[in-house]
N, C-alpha and C positions, 0 to 999 in steps of 0.2 A: 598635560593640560587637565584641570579639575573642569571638571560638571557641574557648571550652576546655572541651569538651566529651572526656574521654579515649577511648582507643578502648575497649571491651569485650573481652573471652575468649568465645567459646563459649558457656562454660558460665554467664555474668554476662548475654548475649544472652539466651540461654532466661529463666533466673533469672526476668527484668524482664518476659516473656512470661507469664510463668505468672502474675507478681506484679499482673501491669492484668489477670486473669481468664481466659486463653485455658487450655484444657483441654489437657495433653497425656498423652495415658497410656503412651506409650512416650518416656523421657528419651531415650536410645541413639539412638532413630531420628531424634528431632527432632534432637539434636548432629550426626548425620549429615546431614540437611538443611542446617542452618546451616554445616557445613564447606564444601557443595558450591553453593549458593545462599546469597550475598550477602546479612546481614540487613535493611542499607539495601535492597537492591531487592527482597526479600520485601515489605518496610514497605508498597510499593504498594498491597500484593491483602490485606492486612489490615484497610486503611481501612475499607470498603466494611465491617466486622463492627464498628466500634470505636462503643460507644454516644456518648464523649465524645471529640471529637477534640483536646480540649486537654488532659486526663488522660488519653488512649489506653487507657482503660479499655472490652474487650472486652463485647460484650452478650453478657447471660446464656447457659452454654450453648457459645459459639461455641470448636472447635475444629480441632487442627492439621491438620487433613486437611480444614477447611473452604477455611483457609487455600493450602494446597496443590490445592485441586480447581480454584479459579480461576486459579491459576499456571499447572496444566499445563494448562487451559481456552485459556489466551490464550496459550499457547507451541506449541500445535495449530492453534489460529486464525489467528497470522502465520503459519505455513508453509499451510494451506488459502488466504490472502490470497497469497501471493505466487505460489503456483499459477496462479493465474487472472490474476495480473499480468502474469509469464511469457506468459504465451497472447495479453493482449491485448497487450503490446510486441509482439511478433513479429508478430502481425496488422499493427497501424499501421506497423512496418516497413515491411511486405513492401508496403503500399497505399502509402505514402509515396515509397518507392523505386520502384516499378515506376510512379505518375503521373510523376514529377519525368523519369522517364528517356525515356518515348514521348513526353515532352512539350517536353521541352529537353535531352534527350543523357543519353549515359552520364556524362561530368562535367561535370553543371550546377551543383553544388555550387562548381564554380570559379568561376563569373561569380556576382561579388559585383552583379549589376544584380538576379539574382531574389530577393534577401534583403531585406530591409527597411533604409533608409539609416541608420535609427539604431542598429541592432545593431554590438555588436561585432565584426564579421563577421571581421576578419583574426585576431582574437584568438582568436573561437571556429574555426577553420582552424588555425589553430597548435596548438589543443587537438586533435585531434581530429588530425595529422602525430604526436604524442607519441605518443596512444593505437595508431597505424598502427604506427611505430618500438617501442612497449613487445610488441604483441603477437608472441604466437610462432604463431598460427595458418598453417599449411600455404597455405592460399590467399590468405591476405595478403602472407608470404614471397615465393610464386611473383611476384603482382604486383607486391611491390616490388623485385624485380630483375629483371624484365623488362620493364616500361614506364617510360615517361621523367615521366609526371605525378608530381607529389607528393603524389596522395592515388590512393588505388585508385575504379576505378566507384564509381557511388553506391550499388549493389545489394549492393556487396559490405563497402562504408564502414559501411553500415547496423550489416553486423553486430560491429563494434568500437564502436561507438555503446551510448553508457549511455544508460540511458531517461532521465533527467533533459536529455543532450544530444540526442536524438532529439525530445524534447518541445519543445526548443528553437527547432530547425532548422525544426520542423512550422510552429510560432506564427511564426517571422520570416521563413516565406516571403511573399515581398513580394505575391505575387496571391495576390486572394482566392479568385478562380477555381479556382487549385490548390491552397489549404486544402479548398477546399469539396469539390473533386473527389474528395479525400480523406472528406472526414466524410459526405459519399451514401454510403459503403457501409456506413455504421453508422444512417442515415436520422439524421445530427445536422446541425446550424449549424454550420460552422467556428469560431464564438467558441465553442460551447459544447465542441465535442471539443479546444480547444486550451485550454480550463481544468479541464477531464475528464484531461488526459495530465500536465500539472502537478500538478494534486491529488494523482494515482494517484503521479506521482515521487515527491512527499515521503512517501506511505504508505506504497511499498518501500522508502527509505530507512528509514525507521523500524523496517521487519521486519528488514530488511537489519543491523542494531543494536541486534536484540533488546528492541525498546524495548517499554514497557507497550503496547495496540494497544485492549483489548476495549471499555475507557469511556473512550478517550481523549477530547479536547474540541480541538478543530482552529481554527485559527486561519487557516489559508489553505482556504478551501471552493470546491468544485467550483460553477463557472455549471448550474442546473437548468433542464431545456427548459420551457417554458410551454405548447406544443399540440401537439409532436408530439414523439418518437412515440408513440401516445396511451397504450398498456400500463405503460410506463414514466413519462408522467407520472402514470397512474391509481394506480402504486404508491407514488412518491418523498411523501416529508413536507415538505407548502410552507409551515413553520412555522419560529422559531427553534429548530434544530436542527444542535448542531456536534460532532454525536457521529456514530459512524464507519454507520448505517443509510443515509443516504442514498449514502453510496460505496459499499456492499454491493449495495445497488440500481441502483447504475451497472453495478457488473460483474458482476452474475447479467444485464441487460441485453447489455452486450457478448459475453459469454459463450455467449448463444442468439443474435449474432449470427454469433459466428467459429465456435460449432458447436452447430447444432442439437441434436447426441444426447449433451452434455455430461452429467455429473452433480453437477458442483460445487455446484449448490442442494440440491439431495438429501443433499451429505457437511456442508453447512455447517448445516443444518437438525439434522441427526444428532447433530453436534457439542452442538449447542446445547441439545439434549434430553437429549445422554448427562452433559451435565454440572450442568444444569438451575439455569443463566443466569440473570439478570434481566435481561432483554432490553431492558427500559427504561433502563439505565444506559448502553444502547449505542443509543438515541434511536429504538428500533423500537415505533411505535405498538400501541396494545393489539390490531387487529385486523389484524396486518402478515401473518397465513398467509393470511388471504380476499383478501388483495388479486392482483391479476393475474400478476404478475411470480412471486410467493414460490407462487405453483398449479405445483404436477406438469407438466410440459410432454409433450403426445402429441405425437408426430412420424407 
């Protein structure tokens, strides 16, 4: 079937808004909205109000600023998620880089014997010579004109490393020993933090792209611990569950791991009040404040 659907105006956008029920009491502001927000990618955060999803006919009642509460909802929420994203890359960095280097050199990353035989191991090395060459970083510069290797230390590689390739490099080093050494300082298993650092990839990817985030439904899910460590398993949901609460619950986790006196459960909590969510669309059990993890933390 071909696509002949025409584009709309503006004002034929609103028009078919108002026409399936949505309430708008100022035309002006909404024209203004739709000039500056995409009406296809508004479409998202409407769903959630539409009584018939094949007539897109709005339930009684439901207006533009309801519309718009969920928008700027989930457009505060990926930047609060990539906050804490930020914080745990640069943790696993610095743990990653600083085991790999007391353990086998400043560049072990050169001996393709610690990588795993089936990775692409020169491929991903050629990726990551680019990302050295593309950067303009002062400290990268320096080392690439004065030492003869072709990638800089690993401590310092780390940091031109995208967390999707960082997450990479973690998972295909070839001892477990030095996954593991790495996932004790977050009290995890090595398979479970090397599909913890994948998960979280595609998640900032997604922020990263401004994409829908708050009832998204995930298709590649994080490995969940089964007995330790026990706060974080007494919180996580061990149910069909592929909406983003249980990655919330990973990183308010790592979070009280890389710093104690954080406040990111507190602002994300906030959030979620000041905009007053249905938190079940975001797969957070009915009794997710009592649980361990989502308590006030005394230090």
């Amino acid at each position: 079937m071909r696509f002949d659907k025409p584009p709309l105006t503006h004002d034929a956008q609103l028009d078919l808004m108002i026409q399936r029920g949505l309430t708008v009491p100022d035309r002006q502001r909404a024209l203004h909205y739709l000039r500056h927000l995409n009406y296809y990618r508004l479409g998202a955060y409407w769903l959630p109000f539409e009584a018939d999803h094949q007539t897109h006919r709005f339930k009684p009642g439901t207006t533009l600023d309801d519309v718009l509460n969920l928008y700027i909802f989930d457009r505060e929420f990926r930047l609060l998620v990539m906050d804490a994203i930020e914080r745990i890359e640069v943790s696993i960095r610095t743990d990653w880089a600083y085991h790999m280097a007391h353990t086998h050199g400043p560049h072990c990353h050169l001996d393709r014997s610690l990588f795993k035989p089936a990775w692409r191991y020169d491929e991903r090395c050629h990726s990551l010579e680019k990302e050295v060459q593309r950067s303009q970083e002062t400290f990268i510069r320096h080392l690439r004109e004065k030492y003869d290797e072709p990638l800089p230390p690993i401590w310092a590689l780390v940091e031109v490393m995208t967390f999707g390739q960082l997450s990479q490099w973690y998972a295909n080093t070839r001892r477990r020993r030095d996954r593991n050494a790495v996932a004790r300082e977050y009290d995890f298993d090595e398979s479970v933090l090397c599909s913890v650092l994948h998960h979280l990839s595609t998640v900032r990817n997604l922020c990263a792209h401004h994409a829908r985030l708050w009832n998204r439904e995930f298709t590649l899910l994080p490995k969940l611990p089964k007995k330790r460590p026990q706060a974080l398993v007494d919180s996580l949901y061990d149910g069909d569950n592929r909406n983003i609460y249980n990655t919330l619950t990973l990183m308010v986790y790592l979070m009280d791991a890389i710093n104690p006196h954080h406040h990111w459960r507190e602002r994300l909590i906030q959030l979620i009040d000041q905009h007053a969510v249905d938190t079940s669309a975001m797969g957070f059990p009915d009794d997710w404040r009592t649980l361990r993890l989502w308590q006030p933390r005394s230090i």
